[in-house]
VOBA-1610 file (N, C-alpha, C; in pm, whole numbers, padded with zeros to 5 digits, always signed):
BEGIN
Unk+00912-00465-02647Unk+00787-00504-02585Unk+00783-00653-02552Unk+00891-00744-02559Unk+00894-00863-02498Unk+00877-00870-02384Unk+00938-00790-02332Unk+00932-00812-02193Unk+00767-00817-02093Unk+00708-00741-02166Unk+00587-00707-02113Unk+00483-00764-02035Unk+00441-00881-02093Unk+00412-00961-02010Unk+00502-01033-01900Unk+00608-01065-01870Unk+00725-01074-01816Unk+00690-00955-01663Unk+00732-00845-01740Unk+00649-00678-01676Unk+00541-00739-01571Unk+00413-00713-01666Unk+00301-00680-01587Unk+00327-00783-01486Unk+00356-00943-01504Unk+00298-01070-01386Unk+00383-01014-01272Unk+00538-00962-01255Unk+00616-00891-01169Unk+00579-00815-01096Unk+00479-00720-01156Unk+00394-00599-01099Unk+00260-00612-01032Unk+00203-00736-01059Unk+00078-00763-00997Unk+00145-00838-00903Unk+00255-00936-00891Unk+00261-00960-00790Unk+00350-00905-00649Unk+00419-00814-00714Unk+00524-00685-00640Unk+00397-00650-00538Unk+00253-00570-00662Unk+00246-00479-00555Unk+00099-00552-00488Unk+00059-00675-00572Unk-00057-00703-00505Unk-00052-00801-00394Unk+00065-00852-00338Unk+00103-00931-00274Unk+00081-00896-00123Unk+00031-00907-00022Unk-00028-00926+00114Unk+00115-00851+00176Unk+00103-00700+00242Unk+00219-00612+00272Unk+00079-00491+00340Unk+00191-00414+00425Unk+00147-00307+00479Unk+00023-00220+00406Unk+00034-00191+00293Unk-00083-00112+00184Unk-00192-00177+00192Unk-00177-00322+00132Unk-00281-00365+00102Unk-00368-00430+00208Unk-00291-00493+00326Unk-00379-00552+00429Unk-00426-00406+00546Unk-00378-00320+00482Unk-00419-00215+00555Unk-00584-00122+00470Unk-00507-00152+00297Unk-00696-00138+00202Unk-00793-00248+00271Unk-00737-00422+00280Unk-00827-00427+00340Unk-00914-00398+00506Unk-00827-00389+00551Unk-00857-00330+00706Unk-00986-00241+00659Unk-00930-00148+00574Unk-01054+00015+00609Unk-01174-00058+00509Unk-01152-00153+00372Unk-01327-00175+00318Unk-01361-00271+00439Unk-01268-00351+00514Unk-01382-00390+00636Unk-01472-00320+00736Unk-01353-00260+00750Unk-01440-00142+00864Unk-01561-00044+00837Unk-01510+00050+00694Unk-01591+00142+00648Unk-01662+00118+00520Unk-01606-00001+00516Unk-01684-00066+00343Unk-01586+00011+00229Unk-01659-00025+00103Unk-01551+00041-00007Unk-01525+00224-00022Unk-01671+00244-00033Unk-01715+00380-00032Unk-01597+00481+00088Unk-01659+00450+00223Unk-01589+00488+00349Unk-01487+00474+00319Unk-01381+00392+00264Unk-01240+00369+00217Unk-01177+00455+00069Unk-01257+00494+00023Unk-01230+00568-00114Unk-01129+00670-00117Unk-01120+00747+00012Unk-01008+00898+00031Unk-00894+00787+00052Unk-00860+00699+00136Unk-00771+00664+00171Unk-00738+00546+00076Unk-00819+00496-00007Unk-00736+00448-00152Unk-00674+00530-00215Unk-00771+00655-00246Unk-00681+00766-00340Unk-00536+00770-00278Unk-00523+00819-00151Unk-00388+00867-00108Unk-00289+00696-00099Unk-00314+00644-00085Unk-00263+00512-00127Unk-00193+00524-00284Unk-00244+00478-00364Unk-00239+00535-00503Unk-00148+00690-00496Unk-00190+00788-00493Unk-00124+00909-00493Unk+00027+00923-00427Unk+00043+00851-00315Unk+00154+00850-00274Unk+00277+00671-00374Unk+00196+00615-00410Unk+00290+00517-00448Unk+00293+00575-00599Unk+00278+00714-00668Unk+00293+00757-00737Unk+00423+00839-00737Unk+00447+00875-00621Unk+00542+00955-00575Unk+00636+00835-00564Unk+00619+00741-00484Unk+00729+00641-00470Unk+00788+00596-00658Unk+00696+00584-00720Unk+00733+00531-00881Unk+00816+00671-00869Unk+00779+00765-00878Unk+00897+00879-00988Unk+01020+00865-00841Unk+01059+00859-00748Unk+01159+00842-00665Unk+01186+00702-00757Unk+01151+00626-00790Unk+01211+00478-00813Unk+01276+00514-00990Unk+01236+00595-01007Unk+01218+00600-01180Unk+01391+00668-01173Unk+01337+00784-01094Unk+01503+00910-01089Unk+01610+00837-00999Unk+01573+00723-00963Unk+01727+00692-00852Unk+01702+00842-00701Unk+01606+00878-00657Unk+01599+00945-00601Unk+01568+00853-00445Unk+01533+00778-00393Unk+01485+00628-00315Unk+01624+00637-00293Unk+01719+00521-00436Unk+01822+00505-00329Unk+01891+00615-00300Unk+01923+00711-00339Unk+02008+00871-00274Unk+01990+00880-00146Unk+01862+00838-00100Unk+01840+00894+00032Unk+01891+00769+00069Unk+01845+00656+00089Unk+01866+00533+00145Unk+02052+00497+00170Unk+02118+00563+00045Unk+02260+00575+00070Unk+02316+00652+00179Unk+02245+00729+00225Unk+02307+00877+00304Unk+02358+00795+00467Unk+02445+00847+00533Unk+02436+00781+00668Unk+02371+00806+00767Unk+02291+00703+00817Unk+02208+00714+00909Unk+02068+00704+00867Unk+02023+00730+00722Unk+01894+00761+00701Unk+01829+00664+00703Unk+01897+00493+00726Unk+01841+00404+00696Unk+01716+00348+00853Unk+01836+00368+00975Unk+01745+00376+01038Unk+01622+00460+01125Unk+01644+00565+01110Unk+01534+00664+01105Unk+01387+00677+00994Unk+01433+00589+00894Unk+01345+00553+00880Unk+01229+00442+00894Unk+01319+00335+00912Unk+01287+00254+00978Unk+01183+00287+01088Unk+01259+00327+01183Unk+01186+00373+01316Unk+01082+00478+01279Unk+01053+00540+01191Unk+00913+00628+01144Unk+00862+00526+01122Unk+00843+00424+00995Unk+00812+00324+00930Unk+00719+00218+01072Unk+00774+00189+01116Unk+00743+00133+01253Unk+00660+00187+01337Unk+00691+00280+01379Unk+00577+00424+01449Unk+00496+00402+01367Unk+00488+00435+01261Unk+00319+00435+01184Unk+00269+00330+01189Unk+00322+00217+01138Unk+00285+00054+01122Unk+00197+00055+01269Unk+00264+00035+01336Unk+00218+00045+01461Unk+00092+00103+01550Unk+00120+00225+01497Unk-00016+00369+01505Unk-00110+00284+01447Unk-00085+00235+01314Unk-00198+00199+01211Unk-00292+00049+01288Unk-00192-00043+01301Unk-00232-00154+01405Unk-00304-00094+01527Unk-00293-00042+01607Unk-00383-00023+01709Unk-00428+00038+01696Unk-00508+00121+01543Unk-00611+00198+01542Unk-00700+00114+01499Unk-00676-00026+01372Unk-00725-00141+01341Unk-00744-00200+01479Unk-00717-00211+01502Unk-00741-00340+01624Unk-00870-00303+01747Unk-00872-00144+01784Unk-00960-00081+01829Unk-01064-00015+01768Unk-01065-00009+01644Unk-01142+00056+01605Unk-01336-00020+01676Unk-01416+00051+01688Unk-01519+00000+01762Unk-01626-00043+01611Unk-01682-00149+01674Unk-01811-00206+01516Unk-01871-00136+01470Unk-01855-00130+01354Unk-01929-00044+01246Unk-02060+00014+01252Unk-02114+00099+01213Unk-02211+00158+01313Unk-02287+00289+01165Unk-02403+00288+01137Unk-02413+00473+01045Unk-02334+00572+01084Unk-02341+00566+01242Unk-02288+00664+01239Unk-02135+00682+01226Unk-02072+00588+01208Unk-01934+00582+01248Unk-01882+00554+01052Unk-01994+00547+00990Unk-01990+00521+00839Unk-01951+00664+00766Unk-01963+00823+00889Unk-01948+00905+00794Unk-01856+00977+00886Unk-01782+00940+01003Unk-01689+00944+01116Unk-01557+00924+01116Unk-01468+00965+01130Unk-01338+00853+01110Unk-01276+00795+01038Unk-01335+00814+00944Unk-01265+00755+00820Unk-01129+00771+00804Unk-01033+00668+00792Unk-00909+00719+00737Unk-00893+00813+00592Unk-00809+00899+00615Unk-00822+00993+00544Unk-00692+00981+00403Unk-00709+01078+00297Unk-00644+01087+00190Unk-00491+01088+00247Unk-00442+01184+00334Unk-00303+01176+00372Unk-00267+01042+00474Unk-00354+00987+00495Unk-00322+00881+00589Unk-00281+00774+00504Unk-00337+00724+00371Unk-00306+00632+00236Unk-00150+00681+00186Unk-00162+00798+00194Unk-00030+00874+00097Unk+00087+00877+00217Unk+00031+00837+00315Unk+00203+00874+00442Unk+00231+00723+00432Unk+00136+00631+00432Unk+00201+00488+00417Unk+00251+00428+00325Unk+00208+00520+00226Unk+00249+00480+00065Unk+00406+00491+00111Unk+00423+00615+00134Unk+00592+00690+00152Unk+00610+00640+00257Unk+00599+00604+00333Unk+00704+00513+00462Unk+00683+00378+00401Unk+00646+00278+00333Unk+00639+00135+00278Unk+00772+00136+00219Unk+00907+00039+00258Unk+01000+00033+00207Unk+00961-00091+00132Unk+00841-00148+00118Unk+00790-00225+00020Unk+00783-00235-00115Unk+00693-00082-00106Unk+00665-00010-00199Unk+00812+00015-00294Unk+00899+00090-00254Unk+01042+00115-00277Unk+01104+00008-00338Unk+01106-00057-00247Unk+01193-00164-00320Unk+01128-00259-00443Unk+00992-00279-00457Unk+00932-00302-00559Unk+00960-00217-00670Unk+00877-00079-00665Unk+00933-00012-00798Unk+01056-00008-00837Unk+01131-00025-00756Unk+01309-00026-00823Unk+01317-00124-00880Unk+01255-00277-00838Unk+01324-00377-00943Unk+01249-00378-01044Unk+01139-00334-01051Unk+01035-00308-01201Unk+01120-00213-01278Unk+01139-00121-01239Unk+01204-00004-01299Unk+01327-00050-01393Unk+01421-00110-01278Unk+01572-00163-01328Unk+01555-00258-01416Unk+01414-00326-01325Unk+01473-00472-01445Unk+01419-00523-01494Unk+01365-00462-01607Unk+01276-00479-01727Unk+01324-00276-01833Unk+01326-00379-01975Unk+01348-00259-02059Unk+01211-00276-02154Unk+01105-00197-02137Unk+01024-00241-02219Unk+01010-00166-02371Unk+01058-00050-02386Unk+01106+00008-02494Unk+01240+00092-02549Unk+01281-00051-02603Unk+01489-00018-02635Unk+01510+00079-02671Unk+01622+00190-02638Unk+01629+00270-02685Unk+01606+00426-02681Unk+01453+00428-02606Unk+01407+00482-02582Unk+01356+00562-02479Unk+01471+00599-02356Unk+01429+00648-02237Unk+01297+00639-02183Unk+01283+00760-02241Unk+01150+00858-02176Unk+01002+00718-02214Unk+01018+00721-02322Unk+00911+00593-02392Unk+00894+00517-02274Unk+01009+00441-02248Unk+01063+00341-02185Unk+00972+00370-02014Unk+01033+00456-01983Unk+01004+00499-01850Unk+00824+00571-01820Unk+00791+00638-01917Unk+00635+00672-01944Unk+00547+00512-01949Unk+00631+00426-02041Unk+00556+00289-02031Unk+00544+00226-01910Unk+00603+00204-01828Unk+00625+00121-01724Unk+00575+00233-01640Unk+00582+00312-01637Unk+00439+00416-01549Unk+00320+00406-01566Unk+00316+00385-01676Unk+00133+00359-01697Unk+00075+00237-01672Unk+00144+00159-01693Unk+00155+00027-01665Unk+00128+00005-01497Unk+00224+00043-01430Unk+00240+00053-01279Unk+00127+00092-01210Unk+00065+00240-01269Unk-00047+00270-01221Unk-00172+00229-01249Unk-00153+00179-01377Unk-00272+00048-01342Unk-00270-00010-01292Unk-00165-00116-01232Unk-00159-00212-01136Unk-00215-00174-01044Unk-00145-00067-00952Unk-00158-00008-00849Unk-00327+00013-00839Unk-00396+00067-00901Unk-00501+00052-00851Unk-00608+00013-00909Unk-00587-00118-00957Unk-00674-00254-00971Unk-00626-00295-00883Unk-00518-00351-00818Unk-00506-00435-00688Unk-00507-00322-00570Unk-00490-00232-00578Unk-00606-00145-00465Unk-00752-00166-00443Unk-00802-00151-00545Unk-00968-00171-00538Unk-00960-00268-00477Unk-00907-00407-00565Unk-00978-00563-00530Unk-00873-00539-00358Unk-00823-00537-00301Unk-00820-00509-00140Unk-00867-00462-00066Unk-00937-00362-00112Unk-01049-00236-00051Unk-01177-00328-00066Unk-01192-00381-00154Unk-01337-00444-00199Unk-01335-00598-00113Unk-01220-00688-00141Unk-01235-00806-00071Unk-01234-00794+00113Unk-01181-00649+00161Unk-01236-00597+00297Unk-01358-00578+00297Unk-01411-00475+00204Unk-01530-00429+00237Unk-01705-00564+00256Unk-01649-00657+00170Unk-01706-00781+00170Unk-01742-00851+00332Unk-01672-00796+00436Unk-01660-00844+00566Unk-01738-00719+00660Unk-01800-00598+00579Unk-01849-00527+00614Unk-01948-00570+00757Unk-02024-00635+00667Unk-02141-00736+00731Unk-02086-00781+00929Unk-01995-00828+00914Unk-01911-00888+00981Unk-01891-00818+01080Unk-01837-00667+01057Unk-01815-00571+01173Unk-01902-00490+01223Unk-02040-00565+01168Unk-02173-00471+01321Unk-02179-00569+01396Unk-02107-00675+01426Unk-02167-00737+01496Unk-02027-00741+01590Unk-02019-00691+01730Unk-01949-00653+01796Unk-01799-00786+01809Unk-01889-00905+01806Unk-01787-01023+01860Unk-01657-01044+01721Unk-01727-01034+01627Unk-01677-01083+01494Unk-01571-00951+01483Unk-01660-00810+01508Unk-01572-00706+01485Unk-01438-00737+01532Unk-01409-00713+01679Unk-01333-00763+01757Unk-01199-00881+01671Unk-01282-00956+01659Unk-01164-01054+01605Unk-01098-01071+01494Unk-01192-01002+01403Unk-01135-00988+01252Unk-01014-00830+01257Unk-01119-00757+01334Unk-00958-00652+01370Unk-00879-00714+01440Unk-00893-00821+01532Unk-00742-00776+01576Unk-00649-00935+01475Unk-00715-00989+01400Unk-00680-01061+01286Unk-00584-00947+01182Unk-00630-00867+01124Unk-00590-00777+01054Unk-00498-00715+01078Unk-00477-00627+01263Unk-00422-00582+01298Unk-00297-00608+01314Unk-00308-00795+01345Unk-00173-00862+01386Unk-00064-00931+01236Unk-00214-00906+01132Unk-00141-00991+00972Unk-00044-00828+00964Unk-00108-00704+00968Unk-00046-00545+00947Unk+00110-00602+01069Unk+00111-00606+01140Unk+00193-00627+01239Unk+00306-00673+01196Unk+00270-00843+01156Unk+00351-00934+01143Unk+00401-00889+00985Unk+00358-00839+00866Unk+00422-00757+00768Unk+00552-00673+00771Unk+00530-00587+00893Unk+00649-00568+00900Unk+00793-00611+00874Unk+00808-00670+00903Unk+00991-00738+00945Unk+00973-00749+00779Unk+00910-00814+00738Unk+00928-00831+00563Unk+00964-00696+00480Unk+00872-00616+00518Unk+00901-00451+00476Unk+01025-00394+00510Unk+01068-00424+00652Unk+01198-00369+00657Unk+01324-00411+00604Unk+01268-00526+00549Unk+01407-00589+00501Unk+01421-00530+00368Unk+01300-00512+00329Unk+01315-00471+00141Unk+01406-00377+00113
//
């Protein structure tokens, strides 16, 4: 258990660090506030759950070894990024009615979770490199899961929440406008960082 603190500061800043997930939590509490954003935190969370047990089994790199798989994914990875940016960037000012409309949805959190080679490459070096209970596999690996998923969504919320704070911001058509396409272009410019991971 030395390591632990060591652990957690790695992990808050792996996964809370300004990347595709999170400037994309905040995108939707801007747009739809926290509430409106809630399905698509879950699947956020739910899918970087899936990414931890791929990171845990060596199942991530298997695929990532195979030939060819590296850039096909990529190019999905990109397609979505992309999709996701010009749905941010257009999305029209916040509105009641558009509060129970549109919402990005549970599988829309969980497909970015799994295309984020962010994500990936974070849980692998948490995984690899830190032993937080010697000896002990399963211990070992159950710890640093629980651990993880706390991270994961405490620095989900506070992204969802420090968007949703700008709520205000997007009824008002001019501000809307610019803070999406602010968002749209920080989601954008994330990229190239993600693909390198």
């Amino acid at each position: 258990m030395d390591h632990l603190p060591g652990f957690v500061l790695a992990g808050l800043a792996l996964a809370g660090s300004p990347g595709p997930a999170t400037l994309s939590l905040a995108a939707t509490g801007a747009a739809y506030g926290a509430r409106g954003g809630a399905r698509y935190l879950t699947g956020i969370v739910l899918g970087m759950i899936a990414v931890m047990a791929s990171a845990a089994t060596g199942a991530a790199a298997l695929v990532r070894s195979l030939p060819g798989a590296a850039p096909v994914v990529a190019v999905l990875m990109t397609a979505y990024f992309l999709y996701l940016a010009v749905r941010i960037a257009t999305a029209p000012p916040l509105s009641p009615e558009r509060d129970h409309r549109n919402r990005p949805s549970l599988a829309a959190g969980a497909v970015l979770s799994l295309t984020n080679p962010k994500g990936y490459a974070a849980m692998a070096a948490l995984f690899s490199g830190f032993v937080l209970v010697e000896g002990k596999a399963a211990a070992d690996l159950a710890l640093k899961t629980g651990i993880l998923f706390m991270i994961v969504v405490a620095v989900s919320l506070a992204w969802l929440s420090a968007g949703a704070t700008l709520t205000k911001v997007f009824r008002n058509p001019r501000w809307n406008r610019i803070v999406n396409l602010v968002l749209a272009g920080l989601l954008v410019a994330s990229l190239p960082f993600a693909l390198v991971s």
